[in-house]
C-alpha positions as CSV (number, residue, x, y, z in Angstrom):
1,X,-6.8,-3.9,30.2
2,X,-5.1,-1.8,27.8
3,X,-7.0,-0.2,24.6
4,X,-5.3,-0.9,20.9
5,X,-5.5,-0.8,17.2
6,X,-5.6,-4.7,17.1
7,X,-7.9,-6.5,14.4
8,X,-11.3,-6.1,15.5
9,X,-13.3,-9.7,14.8
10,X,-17.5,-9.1,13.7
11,X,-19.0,-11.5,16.1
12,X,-19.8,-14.4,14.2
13,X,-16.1,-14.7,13.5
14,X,-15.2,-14.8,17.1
15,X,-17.7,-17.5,17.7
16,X,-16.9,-19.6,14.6
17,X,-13.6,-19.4,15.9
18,X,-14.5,-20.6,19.4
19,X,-16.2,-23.3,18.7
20,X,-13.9,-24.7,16.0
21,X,-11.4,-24.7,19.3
22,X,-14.1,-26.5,21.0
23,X,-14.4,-29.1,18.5
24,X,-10.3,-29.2,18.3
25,X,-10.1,-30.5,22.0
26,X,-13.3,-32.8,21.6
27,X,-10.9,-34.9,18.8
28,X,-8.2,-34.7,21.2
29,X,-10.2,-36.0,23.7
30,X,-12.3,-39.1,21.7
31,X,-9.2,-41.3,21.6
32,X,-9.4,-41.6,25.2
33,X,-12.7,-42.4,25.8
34,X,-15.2,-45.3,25.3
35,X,-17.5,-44.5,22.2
36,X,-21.0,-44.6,23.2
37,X,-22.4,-42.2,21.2
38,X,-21.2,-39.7,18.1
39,X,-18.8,-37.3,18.9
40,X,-20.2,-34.2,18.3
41,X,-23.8,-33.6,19.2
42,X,-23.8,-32.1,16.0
43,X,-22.0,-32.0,12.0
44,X,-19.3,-30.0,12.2
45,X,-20.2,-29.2,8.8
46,X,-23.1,-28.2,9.1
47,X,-22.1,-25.8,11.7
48,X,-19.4,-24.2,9.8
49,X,-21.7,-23.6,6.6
50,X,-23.5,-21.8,8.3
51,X,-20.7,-19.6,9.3
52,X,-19.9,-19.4,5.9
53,X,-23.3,-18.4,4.5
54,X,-22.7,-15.1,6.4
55,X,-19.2,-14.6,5.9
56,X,-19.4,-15.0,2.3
57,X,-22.1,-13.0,2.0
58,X,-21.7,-9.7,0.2
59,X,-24.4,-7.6,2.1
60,X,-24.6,-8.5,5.9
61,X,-28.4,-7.8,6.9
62,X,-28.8,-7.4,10.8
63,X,-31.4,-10.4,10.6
64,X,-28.8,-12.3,9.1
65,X,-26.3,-12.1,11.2
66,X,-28.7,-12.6,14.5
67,X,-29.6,-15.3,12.8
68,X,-26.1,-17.0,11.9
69,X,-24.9,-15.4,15.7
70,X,-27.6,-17.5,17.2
71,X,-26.5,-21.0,15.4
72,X,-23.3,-20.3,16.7
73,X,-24.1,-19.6,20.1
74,X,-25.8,-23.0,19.9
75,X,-23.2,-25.1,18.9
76,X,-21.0,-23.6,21.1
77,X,-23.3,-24.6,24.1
78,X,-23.6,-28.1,22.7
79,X,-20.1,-28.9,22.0
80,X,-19.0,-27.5,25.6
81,X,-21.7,-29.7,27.1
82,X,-19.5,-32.9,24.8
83,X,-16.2,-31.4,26.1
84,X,-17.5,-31.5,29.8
85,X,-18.5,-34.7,29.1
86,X,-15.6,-36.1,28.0
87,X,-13.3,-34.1,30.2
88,X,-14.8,-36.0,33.4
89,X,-14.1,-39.2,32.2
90,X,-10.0,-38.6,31.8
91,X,-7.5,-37.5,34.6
92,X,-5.6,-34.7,33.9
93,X,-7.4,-34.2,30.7
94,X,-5.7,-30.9,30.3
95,X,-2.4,-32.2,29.6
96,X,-3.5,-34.0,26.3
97,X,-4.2,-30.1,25.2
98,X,-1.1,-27.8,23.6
99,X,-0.4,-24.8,25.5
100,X,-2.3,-22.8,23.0
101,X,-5.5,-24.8,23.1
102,X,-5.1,-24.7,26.9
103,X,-5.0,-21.0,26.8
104,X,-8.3,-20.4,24.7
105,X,-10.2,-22.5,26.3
106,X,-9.7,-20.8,29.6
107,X,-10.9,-17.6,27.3
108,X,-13.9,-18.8,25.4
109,X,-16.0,-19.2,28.6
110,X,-16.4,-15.8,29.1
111,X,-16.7,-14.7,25.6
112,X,-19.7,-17.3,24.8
113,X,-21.3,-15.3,28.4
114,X,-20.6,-12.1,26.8
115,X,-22.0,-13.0,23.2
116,X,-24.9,-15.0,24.8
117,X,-26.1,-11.8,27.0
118,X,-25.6,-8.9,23.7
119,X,-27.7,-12.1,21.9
120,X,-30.1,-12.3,24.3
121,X,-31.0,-8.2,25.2
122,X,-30.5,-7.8,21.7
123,X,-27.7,-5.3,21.8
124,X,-23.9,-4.7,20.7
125,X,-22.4,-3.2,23.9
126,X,-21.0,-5.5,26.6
127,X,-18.0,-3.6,29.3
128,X,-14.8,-5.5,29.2
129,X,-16.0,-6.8,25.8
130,X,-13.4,-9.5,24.9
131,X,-12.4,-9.6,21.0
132,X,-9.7,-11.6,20.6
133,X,-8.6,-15.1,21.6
134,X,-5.5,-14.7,21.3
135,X,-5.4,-11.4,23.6
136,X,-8.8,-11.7,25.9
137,X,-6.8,-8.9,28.1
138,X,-6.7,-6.3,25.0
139,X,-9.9,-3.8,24.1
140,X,-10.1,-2.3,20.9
141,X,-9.6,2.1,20.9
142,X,-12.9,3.1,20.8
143,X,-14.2,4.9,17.9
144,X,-17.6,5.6,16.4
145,X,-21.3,6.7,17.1
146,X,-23.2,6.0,20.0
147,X,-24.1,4.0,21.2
148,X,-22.0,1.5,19.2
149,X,-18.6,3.5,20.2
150,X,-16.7,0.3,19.0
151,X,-18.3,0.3,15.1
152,X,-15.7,1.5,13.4
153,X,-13.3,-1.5,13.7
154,X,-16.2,-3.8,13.0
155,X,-16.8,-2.1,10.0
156,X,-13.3,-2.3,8.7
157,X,-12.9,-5.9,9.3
158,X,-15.9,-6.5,7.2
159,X,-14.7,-4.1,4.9
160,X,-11.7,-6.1,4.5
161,X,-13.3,-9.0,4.1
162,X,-15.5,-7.6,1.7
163,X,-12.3,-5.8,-0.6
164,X,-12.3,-8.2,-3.3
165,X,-15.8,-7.0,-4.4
166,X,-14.6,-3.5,-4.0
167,X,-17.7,-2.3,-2.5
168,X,-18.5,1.8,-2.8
169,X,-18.4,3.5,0.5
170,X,-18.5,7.5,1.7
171,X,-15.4,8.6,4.1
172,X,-15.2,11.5,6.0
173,X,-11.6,12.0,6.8
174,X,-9.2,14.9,7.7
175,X,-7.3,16.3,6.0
176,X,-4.0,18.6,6.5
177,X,-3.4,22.3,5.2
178,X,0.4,21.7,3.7
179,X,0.6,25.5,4.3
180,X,-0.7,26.2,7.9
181,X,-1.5,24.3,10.9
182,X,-4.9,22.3,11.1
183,X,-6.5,21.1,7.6
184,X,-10.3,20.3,7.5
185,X,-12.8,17.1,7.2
186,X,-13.8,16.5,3.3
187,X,-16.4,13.6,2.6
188,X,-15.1,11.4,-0.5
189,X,-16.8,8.3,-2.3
190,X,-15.2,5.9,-4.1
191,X,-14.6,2.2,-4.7
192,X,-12.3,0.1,-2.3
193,X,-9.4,-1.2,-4.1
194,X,-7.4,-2.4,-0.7
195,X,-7.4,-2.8,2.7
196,X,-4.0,-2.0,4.0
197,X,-4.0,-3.7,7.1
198,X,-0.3,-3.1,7.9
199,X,-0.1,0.1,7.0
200,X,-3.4,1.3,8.5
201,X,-4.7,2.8,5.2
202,X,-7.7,2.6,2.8
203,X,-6.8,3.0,-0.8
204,X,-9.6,3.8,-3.2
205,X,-10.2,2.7,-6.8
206,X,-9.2,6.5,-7.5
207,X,-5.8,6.2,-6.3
208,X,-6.9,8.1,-2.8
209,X,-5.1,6.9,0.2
210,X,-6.9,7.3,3.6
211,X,-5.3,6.6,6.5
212,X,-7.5,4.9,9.2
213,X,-6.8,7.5,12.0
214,X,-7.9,10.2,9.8
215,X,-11.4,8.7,9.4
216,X,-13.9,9.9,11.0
217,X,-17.3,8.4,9.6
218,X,-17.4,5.5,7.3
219,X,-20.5,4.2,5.9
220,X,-21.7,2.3,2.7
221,X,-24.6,0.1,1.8
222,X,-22.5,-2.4,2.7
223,X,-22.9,-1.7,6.5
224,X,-26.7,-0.8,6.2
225,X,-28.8,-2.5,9.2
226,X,-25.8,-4.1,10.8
227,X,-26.0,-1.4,13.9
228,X,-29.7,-1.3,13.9
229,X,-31.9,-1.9,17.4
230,X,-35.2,-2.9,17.8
């Protein structure tokens, strides 16, 4: 397991992502099968408004997103209970899937276990933490305070979720002396004006470019209570 600058998911998106997968192979599946009763235990719709409630929000509380997190984890256990269900009832079930489907199913097990036991002891730390479907075998380069070594990442997705509002955060970042070796770290505060992904950058209303592997603190209001403990 190798760690890497890969797009680092906030939880609820992981789980919204999960069960929507879930809920993919259900419809595959309910062709096949006698209808007894609905098809999902619950509305789909319901479930992803709540997703969006805390996606879209601007400032992510920690209640919040326990809150939202918990939903999740719910439907999750409900639609996999439907998928079981249905799963028994058709040989070779697994064929009807596309390779892709196939592969993250086999992965969403073990990140619903993972989720379920941070949900449940009420913390943000798990070893081997998986955060991304698509590459379960990848860990994100760890990279912030303890004991939430992995909060920079998460704070950058939000952040570039958030960019359109261009929320005002405080970077501590180094920075190079052009005429000797070394440089020092200087604290800005500014606007966001972009998220360069790609490029690995911040850029700041001001015109400041900050490259993400210069940063060594990033806060805002923005962030407030989403690392907090009991």
């Amino acid at each position: 397991m190798a760690p890497a600058d890969i797009k680092y998911p906030t939880d609820i998106d992981l789980l919204n992502r999960s069960r929507e997968h879930l809920e993919t192979a259900v419809d595959i599946l309910w062709p096949h099968v006698p209808h007894t009763s609905h098809k999902l235990p619950y509305s789909a719709k319901k479930a992803r408004k709540s997703y969006l409630k805390l996606a879209k929000s601007k400032k992510w509380t920690r209640a919040n997103c326990r809150r939202a997190i918990g939903e999740q984890l719910r439907y999750i256990e409900l639609v996999s209970k439907q998928l079981r269900k249905l799963s028994s009832q058709i040989p070779n079930h697994e064929t009807l899937f596309p390779r892709w489907l196939r592969d993250r199913l086999a992965v969403i097990p073990a990140v619903y276990r993972q989720q379920k036991m941070m949900y449940d002891n009420n913390t943000h730390i798990c070893e081997d933490r998986i955060v991304s479907l698509e590459q379960p075998h990848v860990r994100p380069i760890q990279r912030g305070k303890h004991p939430n070594p992995t909060e920079f990442g998460q704070k950058l997705h939000l952040l570039h979720r958030q960019q359109r509002e261009q929320p005002e955060i405080t970077v501590m970042h180094f920075v190079p002396d052009m005429k000797k070796q070394g440089g020092q770290y200087v604290k800005v505060t500014g606007h966001v004006k972009k998220v360069d992904v790609h490029d690995g950058r911040l850029v700041l209303a001001d015109g400041n470019e900050i490259y993400f592997d210069d940063i060594k603190e990033l806060e805002g209001e923005l962030f407030e209570g989403l690392f907090e403990t009991d």
